[in-house]
NUDO-691860 format. One line per 8 residues: number of its first residue (from 1); for each residue x, y, z of N, C-alpha, C. Coordinates in Angstrom, 3 decimals, decimal comma. Layout:
<recs>
NUM> X/Y/Z/X/Y/Z/X/Y/Z ~ ...
</recs>
This chain:
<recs>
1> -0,771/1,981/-2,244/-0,454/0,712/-2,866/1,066/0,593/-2,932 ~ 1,493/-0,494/-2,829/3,053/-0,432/-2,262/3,274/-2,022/-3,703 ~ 4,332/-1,634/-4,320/4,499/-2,551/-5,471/5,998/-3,421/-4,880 ~ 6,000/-4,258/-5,663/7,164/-5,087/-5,133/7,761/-6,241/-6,412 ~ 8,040/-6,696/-5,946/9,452/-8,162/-7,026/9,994/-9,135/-5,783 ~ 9,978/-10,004/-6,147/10,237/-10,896/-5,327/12,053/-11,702/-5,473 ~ 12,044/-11,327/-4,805/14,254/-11,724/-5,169/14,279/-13,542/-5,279 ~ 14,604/-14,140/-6,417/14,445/-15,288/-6,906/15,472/-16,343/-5,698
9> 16,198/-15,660/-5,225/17,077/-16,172/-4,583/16,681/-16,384/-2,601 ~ 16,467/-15,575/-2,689/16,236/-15,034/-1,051/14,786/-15,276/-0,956 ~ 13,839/-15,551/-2,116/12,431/-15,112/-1,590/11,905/-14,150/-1,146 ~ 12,523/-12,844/-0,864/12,117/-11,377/-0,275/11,771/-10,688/-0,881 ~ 10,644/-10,192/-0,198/10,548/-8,812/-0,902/10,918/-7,765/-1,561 ~ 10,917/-7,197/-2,329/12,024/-6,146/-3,060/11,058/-5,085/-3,452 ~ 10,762/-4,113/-2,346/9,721/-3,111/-2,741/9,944/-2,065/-3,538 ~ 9,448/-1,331/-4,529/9,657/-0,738/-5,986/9,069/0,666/-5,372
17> 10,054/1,673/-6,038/9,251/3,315/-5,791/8,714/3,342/-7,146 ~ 8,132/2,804/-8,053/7,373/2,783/-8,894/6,267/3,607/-8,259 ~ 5,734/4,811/-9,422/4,599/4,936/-9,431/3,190/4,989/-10,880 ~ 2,762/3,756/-10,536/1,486/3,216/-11,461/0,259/3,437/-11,187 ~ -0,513/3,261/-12,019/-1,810/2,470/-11,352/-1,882/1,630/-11,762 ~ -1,541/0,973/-13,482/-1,864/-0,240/-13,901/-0,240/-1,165/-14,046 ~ -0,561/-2,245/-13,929/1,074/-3,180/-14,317/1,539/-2,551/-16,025 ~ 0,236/-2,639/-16,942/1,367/-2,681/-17,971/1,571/-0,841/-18,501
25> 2,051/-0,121/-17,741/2,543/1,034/-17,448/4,359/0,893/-16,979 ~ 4,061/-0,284/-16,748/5,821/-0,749/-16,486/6,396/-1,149/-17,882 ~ 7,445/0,061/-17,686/8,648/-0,253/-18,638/9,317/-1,957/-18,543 ~ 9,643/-2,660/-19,242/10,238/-4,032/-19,087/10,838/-4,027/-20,603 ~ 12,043/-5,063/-20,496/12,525/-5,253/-19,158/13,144/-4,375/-18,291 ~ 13,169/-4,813/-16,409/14,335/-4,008/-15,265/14,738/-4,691/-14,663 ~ 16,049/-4,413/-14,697/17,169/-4,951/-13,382/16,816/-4,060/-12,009 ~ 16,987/-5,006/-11,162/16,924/-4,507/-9,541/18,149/-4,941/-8,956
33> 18,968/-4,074/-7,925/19,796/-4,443/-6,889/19,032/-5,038/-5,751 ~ 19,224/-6,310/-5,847/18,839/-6,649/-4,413/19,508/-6,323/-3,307 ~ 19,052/-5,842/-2,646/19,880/-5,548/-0,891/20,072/-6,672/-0,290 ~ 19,088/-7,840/-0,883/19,652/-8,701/0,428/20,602/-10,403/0,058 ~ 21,054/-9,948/-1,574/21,488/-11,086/-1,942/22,799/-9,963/-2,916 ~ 22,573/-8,773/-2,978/23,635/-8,216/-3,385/24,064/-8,535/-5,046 ~ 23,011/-9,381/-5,789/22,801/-9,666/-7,036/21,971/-8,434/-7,569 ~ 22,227/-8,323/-9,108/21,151/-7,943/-9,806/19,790/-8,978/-10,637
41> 18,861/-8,347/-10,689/17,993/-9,474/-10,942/17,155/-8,782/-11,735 ~ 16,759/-9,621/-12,993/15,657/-8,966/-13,725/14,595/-9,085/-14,254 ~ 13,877/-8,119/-13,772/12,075/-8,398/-14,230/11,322/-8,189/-14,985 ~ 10,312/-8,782/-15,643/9,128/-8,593/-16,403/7,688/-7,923/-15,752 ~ 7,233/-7,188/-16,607/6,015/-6,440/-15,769/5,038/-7,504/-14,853 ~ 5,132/-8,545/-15,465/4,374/-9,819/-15,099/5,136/-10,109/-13,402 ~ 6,111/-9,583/-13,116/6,453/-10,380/-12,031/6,474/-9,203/-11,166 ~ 5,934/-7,563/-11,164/5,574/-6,863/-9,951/3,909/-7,476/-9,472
49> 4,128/-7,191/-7,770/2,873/-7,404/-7,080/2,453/-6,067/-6,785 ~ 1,259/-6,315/-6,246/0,788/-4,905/-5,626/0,304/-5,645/-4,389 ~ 0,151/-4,524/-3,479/-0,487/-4,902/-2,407/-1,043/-3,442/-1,331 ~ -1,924/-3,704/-0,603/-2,929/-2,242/-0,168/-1,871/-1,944/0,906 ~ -1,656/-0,511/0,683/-0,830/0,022/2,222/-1,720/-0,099/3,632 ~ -2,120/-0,623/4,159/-2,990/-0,879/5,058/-2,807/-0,421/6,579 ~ -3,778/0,419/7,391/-3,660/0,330/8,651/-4,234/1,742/8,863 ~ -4,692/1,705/7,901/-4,905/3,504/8,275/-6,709/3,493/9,289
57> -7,126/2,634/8,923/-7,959/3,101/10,311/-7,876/2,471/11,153 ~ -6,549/2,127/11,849/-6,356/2,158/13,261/-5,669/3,220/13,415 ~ -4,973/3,770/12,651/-3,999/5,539/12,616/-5,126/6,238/12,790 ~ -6,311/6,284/11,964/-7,699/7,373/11,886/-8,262/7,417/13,099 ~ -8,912/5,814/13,778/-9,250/5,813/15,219/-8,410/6,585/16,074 ~ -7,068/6,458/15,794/-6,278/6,892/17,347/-6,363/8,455/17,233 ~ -5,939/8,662/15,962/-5,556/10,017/15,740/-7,141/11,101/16,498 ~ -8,270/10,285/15,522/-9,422/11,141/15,929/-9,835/10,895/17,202
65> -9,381/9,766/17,960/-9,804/9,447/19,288/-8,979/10,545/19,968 ~ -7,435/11,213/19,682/-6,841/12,109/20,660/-7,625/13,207/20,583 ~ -7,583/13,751/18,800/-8,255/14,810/18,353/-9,233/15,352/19,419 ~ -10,450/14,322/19,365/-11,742/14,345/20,099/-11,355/14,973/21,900 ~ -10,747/14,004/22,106/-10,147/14,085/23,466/-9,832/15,573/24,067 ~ -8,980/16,235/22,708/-8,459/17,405/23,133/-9,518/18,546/23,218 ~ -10,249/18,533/22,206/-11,307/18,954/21,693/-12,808/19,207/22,846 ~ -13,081/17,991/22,767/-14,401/17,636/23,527/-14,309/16,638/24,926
73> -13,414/16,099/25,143/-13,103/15,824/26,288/-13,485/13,843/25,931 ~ -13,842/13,286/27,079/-14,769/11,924/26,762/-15,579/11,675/25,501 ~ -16,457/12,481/25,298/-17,707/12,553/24,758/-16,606/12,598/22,635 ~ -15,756/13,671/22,587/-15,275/14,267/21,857/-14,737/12,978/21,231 ~ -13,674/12,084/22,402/-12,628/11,367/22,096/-13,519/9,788/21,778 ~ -14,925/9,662/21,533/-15,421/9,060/21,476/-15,577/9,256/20,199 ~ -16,380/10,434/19,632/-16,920/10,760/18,186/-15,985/10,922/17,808 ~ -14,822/11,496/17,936/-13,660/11,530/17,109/-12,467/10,126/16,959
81> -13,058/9,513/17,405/-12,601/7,845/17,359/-13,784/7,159/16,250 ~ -14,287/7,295/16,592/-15,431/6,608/15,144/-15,658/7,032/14,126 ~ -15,424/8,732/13,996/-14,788/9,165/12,357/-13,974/8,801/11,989 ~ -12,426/8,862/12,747/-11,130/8,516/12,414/-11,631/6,744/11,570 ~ -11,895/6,290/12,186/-12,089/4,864/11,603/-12,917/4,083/10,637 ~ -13,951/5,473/10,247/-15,212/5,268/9,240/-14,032/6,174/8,074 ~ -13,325/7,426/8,300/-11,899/7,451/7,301/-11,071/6,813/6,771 ~ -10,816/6,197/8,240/-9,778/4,939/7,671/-10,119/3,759/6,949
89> -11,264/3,561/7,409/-12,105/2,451/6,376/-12,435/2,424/4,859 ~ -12,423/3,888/4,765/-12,571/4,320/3,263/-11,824/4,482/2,446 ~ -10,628/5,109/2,855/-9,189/5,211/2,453/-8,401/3,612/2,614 ~ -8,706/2,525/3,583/-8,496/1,085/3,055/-8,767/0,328/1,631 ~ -10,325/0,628/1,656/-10,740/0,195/0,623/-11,028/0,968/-0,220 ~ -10,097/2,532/-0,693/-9,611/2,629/-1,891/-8,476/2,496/-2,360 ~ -7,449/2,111/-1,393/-6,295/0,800/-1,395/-6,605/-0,624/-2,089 ~ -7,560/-1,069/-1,846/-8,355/-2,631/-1,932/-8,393/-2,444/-3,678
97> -9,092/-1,000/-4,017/-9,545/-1,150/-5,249/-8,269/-0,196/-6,306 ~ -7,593/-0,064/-5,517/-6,094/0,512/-6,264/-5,521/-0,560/-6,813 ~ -5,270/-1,972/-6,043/-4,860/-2,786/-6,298/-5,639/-3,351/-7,333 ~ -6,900/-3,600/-7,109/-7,570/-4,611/-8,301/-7,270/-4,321/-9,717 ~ -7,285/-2,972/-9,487/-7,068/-1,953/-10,542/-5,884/-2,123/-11,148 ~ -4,786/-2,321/-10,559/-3,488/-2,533/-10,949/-3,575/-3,911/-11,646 ~ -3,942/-4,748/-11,377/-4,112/-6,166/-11,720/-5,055/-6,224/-13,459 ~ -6,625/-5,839/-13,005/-6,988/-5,698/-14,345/-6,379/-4,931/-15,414
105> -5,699/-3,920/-14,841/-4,849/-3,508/-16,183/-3,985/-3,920/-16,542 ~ -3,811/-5,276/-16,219/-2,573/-5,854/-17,351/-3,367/-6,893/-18,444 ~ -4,541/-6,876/-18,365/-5,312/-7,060/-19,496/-5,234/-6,506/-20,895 ~ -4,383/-7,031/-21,835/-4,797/-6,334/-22,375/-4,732/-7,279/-24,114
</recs>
């Protein structure tokens, strides 16, 4: 899960090494250096996003598709392409639910 702030000025992204699971786990208020407006800017827990690090099962397919390959040849780089991606699928959508997670916990 990759957290962020949005630079009021520029509209950009401003990605946070925060590590949470829920929003109101954030200290507030924080100032951020923006990199791309060279201002400081400051936020309320209310104004980080979350969003899923995503892509990992096309990394899982390839990876287990070489794996296989090296392994078992055709046959290998086949089954080891459709684990990689039944991994990556799982590890997506516990990204999916990292985020929700982050969100309902500012319930409070």
């Amino acid at each position: 899960m990759r957290l962020y702030v949005t630079c009021p000025n520029t509209k950009r992204r401003i990605y946070l090494s925060l590590i949470v699971e829920k929003r109101s786990q954030i200290q507030e208020p924080f100032g951020i250096d923006c990199p791309f407006d060279n201002e400081t800017h400051w936020y309320n827990r209310e104004d980080v996003n979350a969003e899923p690090s995503l892509g990992t099962s096309a990394i899982g397919t390839i990876l287990g598709g070489l794996v296989g390959a090296i392994v078992g040849g055709p046959i290998g780089a086949i089954l080891g392409g459709g684990a990689g991606l039944v991994i990556g699928n799982n590890n997506e959508e516990e990204e999916r639910r990292r985020v929700r997670n982050f969100y309902e916990g500012n319930q409070t």
